[in-house]
N, C-alpha and C positions, 0 to 999 in steps of 0.2 A: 759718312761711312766710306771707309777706304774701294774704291771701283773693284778693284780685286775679289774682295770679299763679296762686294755687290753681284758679280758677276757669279760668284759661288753658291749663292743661295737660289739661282736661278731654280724654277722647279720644284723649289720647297718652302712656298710661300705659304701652300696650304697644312691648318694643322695636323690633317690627318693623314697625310706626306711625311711631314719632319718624324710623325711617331714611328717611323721605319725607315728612317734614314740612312741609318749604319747597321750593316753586319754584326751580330752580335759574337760572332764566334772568333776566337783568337787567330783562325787564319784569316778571316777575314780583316782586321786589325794588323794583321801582319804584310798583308797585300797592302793597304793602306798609308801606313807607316814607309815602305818601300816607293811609294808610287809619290809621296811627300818627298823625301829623301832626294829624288831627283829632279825636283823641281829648284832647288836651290832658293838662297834668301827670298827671291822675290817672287817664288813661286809662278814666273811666267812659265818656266820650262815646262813643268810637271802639266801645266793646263797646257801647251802644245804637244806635248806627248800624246797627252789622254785624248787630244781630236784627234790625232792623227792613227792612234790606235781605233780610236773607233773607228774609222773609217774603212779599216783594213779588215778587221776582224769585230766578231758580235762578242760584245759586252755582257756578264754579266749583268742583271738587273738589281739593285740594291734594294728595290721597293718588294716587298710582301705583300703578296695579293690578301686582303683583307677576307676575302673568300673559302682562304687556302684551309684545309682542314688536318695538316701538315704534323703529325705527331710531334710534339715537345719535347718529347725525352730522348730523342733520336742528338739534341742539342748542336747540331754543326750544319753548315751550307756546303759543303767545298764539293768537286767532283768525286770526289776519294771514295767518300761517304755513301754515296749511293752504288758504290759495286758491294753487293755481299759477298762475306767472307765465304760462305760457300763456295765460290767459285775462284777466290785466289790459291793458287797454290806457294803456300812460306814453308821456312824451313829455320828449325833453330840456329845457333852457329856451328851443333856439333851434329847439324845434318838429321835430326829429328823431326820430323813430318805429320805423325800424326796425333793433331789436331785440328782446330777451327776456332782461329779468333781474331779479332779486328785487325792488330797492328802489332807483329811480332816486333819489331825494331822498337815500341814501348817497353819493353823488358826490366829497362834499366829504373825507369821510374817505378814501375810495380815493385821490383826490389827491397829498394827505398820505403816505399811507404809498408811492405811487411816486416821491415826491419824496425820501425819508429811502432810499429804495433805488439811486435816483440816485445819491447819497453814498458806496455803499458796491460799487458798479459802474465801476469809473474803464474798463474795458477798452472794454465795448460803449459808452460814453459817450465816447471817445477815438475807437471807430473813427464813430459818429458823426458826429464831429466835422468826423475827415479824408477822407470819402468824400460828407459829405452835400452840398456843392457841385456833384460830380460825377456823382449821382444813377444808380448802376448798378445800380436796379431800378427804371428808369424804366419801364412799360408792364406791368411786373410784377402778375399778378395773383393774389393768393397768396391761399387756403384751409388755414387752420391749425387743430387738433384738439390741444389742447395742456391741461394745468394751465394754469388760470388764479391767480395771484398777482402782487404788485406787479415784481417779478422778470420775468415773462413780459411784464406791462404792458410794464415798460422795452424789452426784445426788439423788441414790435410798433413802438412809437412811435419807433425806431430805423430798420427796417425803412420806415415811411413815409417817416422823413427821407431814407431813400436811394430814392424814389422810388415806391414800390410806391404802384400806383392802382384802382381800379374805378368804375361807376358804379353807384348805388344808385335806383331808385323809392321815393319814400313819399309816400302821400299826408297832407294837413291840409285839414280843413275841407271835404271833401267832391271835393277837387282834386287832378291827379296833377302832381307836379312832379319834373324829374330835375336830379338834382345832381350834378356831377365834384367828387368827394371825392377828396384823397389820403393815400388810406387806404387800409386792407386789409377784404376780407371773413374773421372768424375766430370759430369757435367755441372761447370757452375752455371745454373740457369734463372729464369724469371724474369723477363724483358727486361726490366728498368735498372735494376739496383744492381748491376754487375756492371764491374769498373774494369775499363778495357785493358792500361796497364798491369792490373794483377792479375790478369788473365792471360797474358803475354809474358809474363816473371814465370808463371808456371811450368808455361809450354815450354820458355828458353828453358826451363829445369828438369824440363823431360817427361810431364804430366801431360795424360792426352785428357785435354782440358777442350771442352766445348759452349763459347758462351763470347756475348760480347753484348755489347750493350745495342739496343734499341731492337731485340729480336722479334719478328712478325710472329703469329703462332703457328706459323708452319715451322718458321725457323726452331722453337720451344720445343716440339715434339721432335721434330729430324735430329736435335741434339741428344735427346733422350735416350732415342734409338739408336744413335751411334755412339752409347757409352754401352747400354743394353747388350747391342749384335754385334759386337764387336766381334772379327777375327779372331777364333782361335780362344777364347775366351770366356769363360762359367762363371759369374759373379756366385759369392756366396752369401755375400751382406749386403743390405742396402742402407743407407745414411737418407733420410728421405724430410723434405720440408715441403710437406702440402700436399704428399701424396700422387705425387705425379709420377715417379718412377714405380712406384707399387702399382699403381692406378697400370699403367702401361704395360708391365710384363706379365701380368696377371692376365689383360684381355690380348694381347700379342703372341705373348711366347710364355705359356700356363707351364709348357715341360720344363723350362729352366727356372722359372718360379717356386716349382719345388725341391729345387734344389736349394734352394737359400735355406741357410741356417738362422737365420733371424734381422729381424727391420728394426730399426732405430726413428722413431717419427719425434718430431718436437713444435710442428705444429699446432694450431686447436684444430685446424680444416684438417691436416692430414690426421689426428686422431680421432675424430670424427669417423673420419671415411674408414679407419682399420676397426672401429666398434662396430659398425656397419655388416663390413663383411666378417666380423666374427659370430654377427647376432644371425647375418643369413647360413654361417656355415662354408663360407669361402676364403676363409682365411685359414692357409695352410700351413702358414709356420709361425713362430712367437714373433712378437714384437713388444717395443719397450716402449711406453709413453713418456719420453725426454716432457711433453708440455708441464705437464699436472705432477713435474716432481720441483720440488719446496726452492730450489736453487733455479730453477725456470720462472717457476711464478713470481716468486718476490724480487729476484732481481733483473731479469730480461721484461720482465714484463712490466714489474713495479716502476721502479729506483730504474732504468733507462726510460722508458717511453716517457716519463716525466719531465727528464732533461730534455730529450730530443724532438718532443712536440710544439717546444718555444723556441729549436733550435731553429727548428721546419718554417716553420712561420716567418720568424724574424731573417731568413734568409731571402724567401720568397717573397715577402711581404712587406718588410722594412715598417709593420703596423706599431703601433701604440697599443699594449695591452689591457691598458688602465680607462675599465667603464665598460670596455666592452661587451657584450652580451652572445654566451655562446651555449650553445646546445649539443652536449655529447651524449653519443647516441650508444647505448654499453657503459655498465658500473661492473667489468670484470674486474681484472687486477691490470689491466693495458688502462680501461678507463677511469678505474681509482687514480692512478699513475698521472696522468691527464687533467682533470679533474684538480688535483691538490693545485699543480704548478699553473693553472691558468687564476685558481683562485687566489693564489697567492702571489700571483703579479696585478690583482687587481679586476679581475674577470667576474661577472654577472653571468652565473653556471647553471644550467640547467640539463638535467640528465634525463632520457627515457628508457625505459626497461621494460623484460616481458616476464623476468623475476620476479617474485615478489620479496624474495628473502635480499636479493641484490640495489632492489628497489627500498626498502627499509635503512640498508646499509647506506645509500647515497643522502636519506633522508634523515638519520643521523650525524652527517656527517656535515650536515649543513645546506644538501643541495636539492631544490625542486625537482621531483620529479612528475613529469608533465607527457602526454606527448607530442610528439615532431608537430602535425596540423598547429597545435596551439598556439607555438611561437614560433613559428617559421617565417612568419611574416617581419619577425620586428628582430631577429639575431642576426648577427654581425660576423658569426663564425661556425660552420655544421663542421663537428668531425666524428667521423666511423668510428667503432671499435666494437664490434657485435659478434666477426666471422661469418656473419648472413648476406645473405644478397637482396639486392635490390632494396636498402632500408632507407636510403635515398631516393625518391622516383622523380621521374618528371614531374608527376603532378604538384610535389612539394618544390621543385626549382622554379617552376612557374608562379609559385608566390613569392617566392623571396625578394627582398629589395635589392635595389643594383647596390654593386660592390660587395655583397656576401661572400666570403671567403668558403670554399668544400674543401674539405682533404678525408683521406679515411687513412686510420691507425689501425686495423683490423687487420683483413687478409686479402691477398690475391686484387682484381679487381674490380671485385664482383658488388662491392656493397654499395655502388654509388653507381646509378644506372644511366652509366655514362652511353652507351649506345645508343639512348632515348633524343640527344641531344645532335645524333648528325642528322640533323634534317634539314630539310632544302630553307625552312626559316629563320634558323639560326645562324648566325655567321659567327666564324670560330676566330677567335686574331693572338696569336704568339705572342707574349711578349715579353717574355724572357725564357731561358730554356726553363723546363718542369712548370710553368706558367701560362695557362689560357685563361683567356675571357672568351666567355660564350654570350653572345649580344643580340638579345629580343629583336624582334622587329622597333617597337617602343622606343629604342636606345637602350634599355636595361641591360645590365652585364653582369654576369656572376663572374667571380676567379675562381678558375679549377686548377688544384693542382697533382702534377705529378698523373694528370690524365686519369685520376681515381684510383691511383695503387699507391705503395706502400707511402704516406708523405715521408718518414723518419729514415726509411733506406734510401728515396730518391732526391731526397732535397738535404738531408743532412747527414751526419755519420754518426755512428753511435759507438757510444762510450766502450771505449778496449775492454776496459776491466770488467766491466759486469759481460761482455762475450766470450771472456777466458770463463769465466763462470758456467755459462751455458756449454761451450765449448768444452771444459773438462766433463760436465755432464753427459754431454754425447759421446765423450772416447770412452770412457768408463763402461756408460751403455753398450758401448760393443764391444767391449774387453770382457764381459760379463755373459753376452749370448755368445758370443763365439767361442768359450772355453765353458761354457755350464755343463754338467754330465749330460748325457740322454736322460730323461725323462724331468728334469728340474722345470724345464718350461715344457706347457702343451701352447697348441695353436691357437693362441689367446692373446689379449691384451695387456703385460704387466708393468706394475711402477719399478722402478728404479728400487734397488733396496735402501732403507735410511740409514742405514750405516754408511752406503756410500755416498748419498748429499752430504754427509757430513765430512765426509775424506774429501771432499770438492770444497766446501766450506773455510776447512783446516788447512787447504793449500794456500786461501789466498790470507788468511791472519797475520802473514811474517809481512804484508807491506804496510800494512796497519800499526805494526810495533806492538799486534793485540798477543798475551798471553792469556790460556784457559787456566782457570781453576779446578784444580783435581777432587776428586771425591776418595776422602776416605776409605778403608774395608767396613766400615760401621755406616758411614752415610750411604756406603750403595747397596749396603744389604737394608739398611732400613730400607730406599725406593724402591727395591730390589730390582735393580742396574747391576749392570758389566760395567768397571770403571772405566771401558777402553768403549764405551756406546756399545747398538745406540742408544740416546738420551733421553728419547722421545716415543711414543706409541705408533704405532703407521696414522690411528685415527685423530692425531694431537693437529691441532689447526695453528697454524705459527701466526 
């Protein structure tokens, strides 16, 4: 072996060395790359460099303390990274301020990737199209709490074209100046799954946009708050996923709460929590359940998490599907979804439920339904989808065999009691970003990923077209409470009307090359239909 090389490997003879040998992150590769570069063909340079810098100045460490209990999703090493945004002060380039997000100078690639998502959203881009002349969210002042991705991007900039406005304060240069933007105030938040470029394309676009990727939960709420309390400003609508913006103004600020003209939820968690408070009597204004209407279920929830639960895996995992043995935890429509696409790459599936009509369903459909204790010992793969907490506990990771893969396809991330595991026994080791291994004393190691929140937001991205779906569903939801007469909604819980799933449905047909078949004046009077919908009863199960 060439001495050069010999001399290079000094210090990483041992294997549990080399497994943390290199920086994973692209600056780090980039430092690397640079530090090669000058070492020239025979690389003696670059190794006199590197003494002599050390010697001057302290080194970076390249080794990860095996100890470190260093959040994953955070995904980067560099100095940059550990100043929060909270405390920088950026500015667009046309001197726009107020916001809060990692890297305004990413602008450019955010862009980009809402542009390439454009493409692949013809439905919200169609109703765009044909509503934005007639602007039926004129006056509209909407406060959204939502995943930020280029997908949600689309949503908002949608949303403005139909009108939605505010005004915003920021001061430049020591001056206060107000501006009528039409635009929306909106937190994209939820630690993980918010993509720091398109949070930056925003902000360059004049959106006071709060969110960045790898937010603490202080940072979660302070951004809430400052979509919420903003200067100068009365939301009237709320755009809400999981109930945290509802959750927050309700126990904060109740006076401005009742000023809302209605909430848009498309959660299961956050409709949940608005049955809740309808059933104790503290829900004061309508709201719309985006979850449980027919264009949400079937296909955000279906026909996506199906796709992007092998997306999840095969990115993080680089596994082999075929034999394996997995146990999902939920037979909703997230777990059906789940379920087909693992058994049909070859997966030995096993489902537990607390349904019994959901549990029949899984049992028809081919799959054991068991519970977790039974086979937890001998499965290969646990994934969430329940929207419960703690359906994972320690006591079940404590059987499982080394190498078990965790992820949860559910909500938030509550369902996998990931807290159970920082203890002084456990040693936690990084290794990749959205990838831990949690390591027994024994040697035993589970892989967690994505630290127990969403796997399909944080490890992979999900399919545009079925988001333009859910996406039309939610503007229409607020196209509908914010123009209904007085008395149409009380302070309640309602579905979407079927007519309008179907106006979401019919938008996305033209990428399909799908034509409907018309009815008759004798075939609709015989169903007795409106030839023009809808087609279907509210209580018809698709």
């Amino acid at each position: 072996m060439p001495e050069k090389l010999r001399e290079g490997m000094t210090g990483f003879k041992d294997r549990q060395m080399r497994r943390f040998s290199l920086p994973t992150s692209s600056r780090g590769l980039l430092r690397l790359a640079a530090a090669g570069a000058g070492a020239g063909p025979g690389g003696g340079a670059g190794a006199g460099a590197g003494a002599a810098a050390g010697a001057d100045e302290p080194r970076r460490s390249s080794v990860a303390s095996v100890c470190s209990t260093e959040s994953s999703y955070t995904g980067s090493s560099s100095d940059e990274d550990d100043v929060s945004p909270r405390e920088k002060l950026q500015k667009s380039s046309s001197g726009f301020s107020d916001f809060c997000v990692k890297n305004i100078s990413q602008h450019a690639f955010g862009r980009r990737e809402i542009e390439i998502a454009e493409q692949e959203m013809p439905g919200i881009m169609a109703l765009r199209r044909r509503a934005g002349d007639d602007k039926p969210l004129k006056s509209a002042k909407i406060v959204g709490c939502t995943h930020i991705n280029a997908q949600t991007a689309v949503l908002v900039e949608t949303l403005v074209e139909l009108g939605a406005q505010f005004f915003v304060a920021f001061k430049e240069l020591n001056s206060l100046y107000m501006c009528a933007t039409p635009v929306l105030i909106f937190t994209f938040i939820l630690f993980l799954p918010s993509k720091n470029e398109v949070a930056a394309a925003l902000a360059e676009a004049g959106y006071p946009v709060f969110a960045w990727r790898g937010e603490t939960e202080e940072d979660f709420w302070w951004c809430i708050d400052k979509c919420v309390n903003a200067e100068g400003w009365q939301p009237n609508m709320i755009l809400d996923d999981g109930g945290d913006a509802t959750h927050l103004m309700l126990k904060k600020y109740p006076a401005m709460f009742k000023m809302i003209k209605g909430i848009v939820e498309e959660s299961v968690t956050g409709v949940h929590r608005l049955y809740q408070l309808s059933k104790a009597g503290k829900l004061s204004v309508p709201a719309m359940n985006v979850n449980d209407s027919v264009t949400k279920t079937k296909f955000d929830n279906l026909y996506s998490c199906r796709e992007s639960i092998i997306d999840s895996l095969k990115r993080t995992t680089d596994m082999m599907f075929g034999g394996k043995q997995v146990v999902l935890c939920g037979y909703g429509e997230v777990g059906k979804g789940c379920c087909q696409a693992l058994k049909g790459l070859g997966c030995v599936v096993y489902v537990t439920e607390i349904d019994p009509i959901c549990a029949i369903q899984a049992c028809m459909d081919g799959f054991r339904v068991v519970k977790l204790n039974e086979v937890v010992r001998n499965v290969d793969i646990v994934v969430t989808a329940t929207g419960n907490k703690n359906v994972v506990t320690r006591e079940h990771m404590d059987k499982m065999k080394s190498g078990c893969v965790i992820c949860n396809m559910g909500h938030s991330n509550t369902e996998i009691d990931v807290n159970s595991l920082r203890t002084p026994d456990l040693t936690w080791e990084k290794v990749r970003s959205q990838v831990d291994h949690v390591i027994w004393p024994d040697g035993k190691r589970i892989v967690l990923l994505a630290e127990g929140r969403l796997v399909n937001l944080s490890c992979s991205s999900l399919p545009s077209f079925v988001v333009s779906i859910t996406a039309a569903t939610q503007a229409l939801a607020l196209i509908e409470l914010f123009n209904a007469p007085h008395g149409r909604y009380k302070s309640d819980v309602y579905l979407l009307p079927k007519k309008m799933d179907e106006y979401v449905a019919s938008l996305h047909l033209p990428t399909f090359d799908a034509h409907l078949t018309e009815l008759s004046d004798e075939q609709a009077k015989y169903m007795g239909l409106n030839k023009a919908g809808p087609f279907k009863p509210n209580y018809y199960r698709y």
